[in-house]
C-alpha positions as CSV (number, residue, x, y, z in Angstrom):
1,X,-13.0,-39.6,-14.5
2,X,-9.4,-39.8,-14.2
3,X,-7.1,-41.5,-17.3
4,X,-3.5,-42.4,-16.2
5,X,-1.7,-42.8,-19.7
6,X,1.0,-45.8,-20.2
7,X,2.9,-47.3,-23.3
8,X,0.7,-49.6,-25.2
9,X,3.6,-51.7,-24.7
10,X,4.6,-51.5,-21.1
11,X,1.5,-51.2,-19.0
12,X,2.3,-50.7,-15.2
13,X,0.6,-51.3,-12.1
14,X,-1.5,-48.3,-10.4
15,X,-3.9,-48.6,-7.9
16,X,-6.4,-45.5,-7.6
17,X,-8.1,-44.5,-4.4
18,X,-11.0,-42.2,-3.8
19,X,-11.6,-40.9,0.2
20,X,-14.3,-38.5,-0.2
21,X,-12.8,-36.0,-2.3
22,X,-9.3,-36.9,-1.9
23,X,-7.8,-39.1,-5.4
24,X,-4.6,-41.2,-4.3
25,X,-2.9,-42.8,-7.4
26,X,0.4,-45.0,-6.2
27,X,2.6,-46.4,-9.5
28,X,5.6,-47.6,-9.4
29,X,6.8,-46.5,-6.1
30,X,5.7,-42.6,-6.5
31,X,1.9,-41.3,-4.7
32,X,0.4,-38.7,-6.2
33,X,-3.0,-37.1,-4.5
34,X,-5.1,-34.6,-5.1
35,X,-8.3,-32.8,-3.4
36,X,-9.8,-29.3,-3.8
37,X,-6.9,-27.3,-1.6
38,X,-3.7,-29.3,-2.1
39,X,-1.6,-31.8,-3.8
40,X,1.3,-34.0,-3.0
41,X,3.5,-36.2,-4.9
42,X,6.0,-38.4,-3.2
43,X,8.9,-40.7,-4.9
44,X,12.5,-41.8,-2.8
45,X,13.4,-39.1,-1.1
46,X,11.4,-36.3,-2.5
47,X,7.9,-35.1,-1.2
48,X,6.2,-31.9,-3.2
49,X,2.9,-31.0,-1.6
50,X,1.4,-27.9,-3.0
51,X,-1.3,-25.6,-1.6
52,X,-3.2,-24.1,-3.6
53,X,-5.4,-21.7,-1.3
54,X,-5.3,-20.7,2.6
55,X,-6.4,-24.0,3.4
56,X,-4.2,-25.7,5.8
57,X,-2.5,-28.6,3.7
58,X,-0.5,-31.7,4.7
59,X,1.2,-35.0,4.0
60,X,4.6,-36.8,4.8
61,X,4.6,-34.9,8.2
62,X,5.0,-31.6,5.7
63,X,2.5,-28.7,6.7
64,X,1.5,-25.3,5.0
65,X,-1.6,-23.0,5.2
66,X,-2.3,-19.2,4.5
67,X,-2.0,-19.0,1.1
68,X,-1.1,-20.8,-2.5
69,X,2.6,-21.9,-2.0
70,X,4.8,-25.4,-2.9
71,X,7.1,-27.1,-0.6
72,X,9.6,-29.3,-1.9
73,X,11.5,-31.5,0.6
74,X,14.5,-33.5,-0.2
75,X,16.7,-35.5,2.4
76,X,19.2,-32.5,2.9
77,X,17.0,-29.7,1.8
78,X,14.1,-27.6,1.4
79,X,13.0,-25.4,-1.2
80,X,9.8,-23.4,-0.7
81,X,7.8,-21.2,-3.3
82,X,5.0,-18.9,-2.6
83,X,2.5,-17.3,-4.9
84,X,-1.1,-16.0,-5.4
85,X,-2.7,-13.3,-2.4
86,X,0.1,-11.5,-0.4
87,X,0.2,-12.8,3.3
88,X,1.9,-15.0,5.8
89,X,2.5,-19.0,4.9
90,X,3.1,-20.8,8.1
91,X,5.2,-24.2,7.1
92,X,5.9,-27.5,9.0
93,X,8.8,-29.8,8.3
94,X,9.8,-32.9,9.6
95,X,12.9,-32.8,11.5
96,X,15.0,-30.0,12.3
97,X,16.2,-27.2,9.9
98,X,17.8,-23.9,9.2
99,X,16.4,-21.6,8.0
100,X,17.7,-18.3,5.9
101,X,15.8,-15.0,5.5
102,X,13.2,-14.3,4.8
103,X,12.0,-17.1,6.3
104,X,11.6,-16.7,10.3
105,X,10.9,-19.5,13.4
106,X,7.5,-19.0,15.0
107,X,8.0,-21.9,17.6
108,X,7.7,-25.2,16.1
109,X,6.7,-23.7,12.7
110,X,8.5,-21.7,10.0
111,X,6.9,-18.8,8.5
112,X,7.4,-16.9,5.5
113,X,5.8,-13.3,4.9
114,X,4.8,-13.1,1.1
115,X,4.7,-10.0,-0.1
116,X,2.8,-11.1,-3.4
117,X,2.7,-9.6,-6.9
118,X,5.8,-11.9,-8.1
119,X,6.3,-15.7,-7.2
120,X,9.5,-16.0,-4.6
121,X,11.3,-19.5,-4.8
122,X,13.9,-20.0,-1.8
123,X,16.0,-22.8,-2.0
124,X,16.7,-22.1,1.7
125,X,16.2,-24.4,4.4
126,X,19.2,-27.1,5.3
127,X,18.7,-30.1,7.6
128,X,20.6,-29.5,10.5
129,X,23.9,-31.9,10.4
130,X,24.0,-31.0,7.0
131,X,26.8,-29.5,4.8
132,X,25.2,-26.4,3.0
133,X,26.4,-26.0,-0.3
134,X,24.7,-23.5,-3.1
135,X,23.9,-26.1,-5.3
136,X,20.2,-26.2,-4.6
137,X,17.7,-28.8,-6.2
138,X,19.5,-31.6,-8.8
């Protein structure tokens, strides 16, 4: 069962999907879904998909496997956080970037070498043509 609250007084359109055991919900211009190793959520310009094991984990041409980490993709940017079991997370964007250490280039993939114990957001990666600012995520 899956309950997708509104106002009493301003109920909106969602349409919910099930693909085996994958749950799409699409609402007013964002998608949301969920399945047992990932989750992504996607509205304008921003896609979050978050992995929640080693499973390899994908959507909006965004890729990440080898452990429990969250990719947040904006326009300009990227922000990636990694958490859970120590160990390599091997990451695909769309598009070009650059990336800052700790994060390496393993031929078309990025790949960042968690250490573990603490969770390790870097707001790092800038789309190439890009002015690179510290301001990170708005």
């Amino acid at each position: 069962m899956l309950l997708l609250p509104w106002r009493k007084d301003r109920p909106r359109e969602a349409s919910v999907h099930n693909e085996g055991s994958r749950t799409t919900i699409a609402w007013n211009g964002a998608t949301a879904a969920i399945d047992p190793d990932c989750y992504n959520y996607t509205e304008g310009g921003v896609t979050i998909i978050t992995a929640f094991g080693p499973a390899r984990c994908q959507a909006a041409g965004i890729t990440v496997e080898g452990g429990a980490a969250e990719i947040r993709l904006q326009p300009d940017r990227a922000a990636i956080t990694a958490h859970g079991a120590p160990g390599p997370r091997i990451i695909g964007l769309p598009g070009s970037w650059v990336p800052v250490h700790p994060i390496a280039v393993r031929g078309d993939h990025y790949l960042l070498d968690y250490a573990g114990s603490q969770p390790i957001t870097l707001k790092t990666a800038v789309r190439r043509g890009h002015r690179r600012d510290d301001q990170g995520f708005r």
